[in-house]
Structures are given as C-alpha cells and as structure tokens.
N, C-alpha and C positions, 0 to 999 in steps of 0.2 A: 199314726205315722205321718196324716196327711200334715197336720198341725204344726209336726218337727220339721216338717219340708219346710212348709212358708214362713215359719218363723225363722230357720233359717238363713232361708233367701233374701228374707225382711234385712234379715241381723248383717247380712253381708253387704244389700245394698246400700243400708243407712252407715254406711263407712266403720262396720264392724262395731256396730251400739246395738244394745238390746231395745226393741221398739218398744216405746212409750206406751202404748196402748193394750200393752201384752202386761198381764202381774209380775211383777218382780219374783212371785216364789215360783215361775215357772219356766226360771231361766235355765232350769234344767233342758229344759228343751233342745237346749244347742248341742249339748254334748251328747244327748239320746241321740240325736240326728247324725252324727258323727258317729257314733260307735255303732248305729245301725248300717252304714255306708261302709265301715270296715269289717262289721261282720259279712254283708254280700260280699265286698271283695276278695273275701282271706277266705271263705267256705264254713262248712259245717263242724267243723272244727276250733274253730275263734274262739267261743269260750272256754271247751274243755282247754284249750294250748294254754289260756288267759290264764286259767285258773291253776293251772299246770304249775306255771310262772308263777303267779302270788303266794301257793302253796308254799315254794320254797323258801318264804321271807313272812311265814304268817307271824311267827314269834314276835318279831321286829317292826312288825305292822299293825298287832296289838298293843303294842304300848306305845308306838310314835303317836305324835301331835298330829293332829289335821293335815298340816299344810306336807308333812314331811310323810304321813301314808298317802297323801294326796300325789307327791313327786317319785314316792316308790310304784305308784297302781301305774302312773304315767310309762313309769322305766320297764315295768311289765308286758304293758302292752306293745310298746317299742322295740320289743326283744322277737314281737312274732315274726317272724320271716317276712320278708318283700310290703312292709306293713307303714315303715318309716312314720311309725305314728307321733311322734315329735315334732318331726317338718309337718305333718296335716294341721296340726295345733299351732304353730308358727304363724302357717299361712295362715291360718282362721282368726290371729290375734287371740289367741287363748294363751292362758300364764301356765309355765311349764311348772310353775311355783308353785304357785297359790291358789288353794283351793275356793270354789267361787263363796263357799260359807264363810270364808276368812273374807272375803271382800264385804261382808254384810250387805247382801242385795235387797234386803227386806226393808233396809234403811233410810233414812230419809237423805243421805249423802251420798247414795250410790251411783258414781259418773253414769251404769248402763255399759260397762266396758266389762271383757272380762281376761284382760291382761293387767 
C-alpha cells in the first residue's frame, strides 16, 4: 500500500505522468491506490455492493472488448452511493474510456499518461 501511496503522489505531482523511474507494468498502481481510498471511504461493503453491481451485466462483460468492460467496471463502481467514482477519475486525469492495456504502457510509445 505504502508503494501505491507514493507512486501516487509521485503521479500527481509530476503533472498527472507516471514516473519515469517506476516500470511501466506497474502502472497499476494508480488505480490500486484509488480503489483502496474508496474502499476506506464507502465501508466494508465496497466490494460485495461492486460486485453486486457487475453481477448484473456479467453476460455483457463477458463478451465486450477491453475498453468497453473497462467503461462498464467504471459505471459499476460509480453506481455505489456517495462514491462519484467518475469525477475521482476526472480529477486524477484517468480515461473513463480506455483501458490502461489499450494504451499499451509496456511500449516504447507510451506518453506515461493515463488519459
């Protein structure tokens, strides 16, 4: 967790870039660090409610593409109460689109953004 935190902090203060110094395949980190900030927030319930929510689109979520179970998982979480998980992604510069594997972060072209 400690790792999520400063990579974070990192990512927000270098004007929303993933730092250079950090691997590209551990850009997960931003979005663990997020979703572990909304689990404190929301309670001990955040994932059952999460799961609650995706349950009722699993059909749909099985056969979409990446980017489009990427923007249903997003509308999931967005649905939890008092959660406005959309605007926290806004504000983070995170793409409500595109999934960061569709950005190809592994690559040698990858701006380090994840909008």
């Amino acid at each position: 967790m400690r790792g999520q935190r400063e990579t974070f902090e990192r990512y927000r203060a270098l004007d929303y870039t993933f730092p250079n110094d950090i691997p590209n395949n551990q850009v997960d980190r931003i979005h663990a660090y997020i979703l572990f900030q909304c689990e404190a927030q929301y309670g001990p319930n955040f994932w059952r409610d999460f799961f609650r929510e995706a349950n009722k689109h699993k059909t749909e979520m099985t056969t979409a593409e990446r980017d489009e179970r990427y923007r249903m998982t997003i509308d999931c979480f967005d649905r939890l109460p008092g959660l406005n998980f959309k605007e926290l992604l806004r504000e983070n510069h995170i793409s409500l689109t595109t999934d960061i594997k569709s950005m190809n972060p592994e690559g040698a072209g990858w701006n380090r953004r994840l909008e």
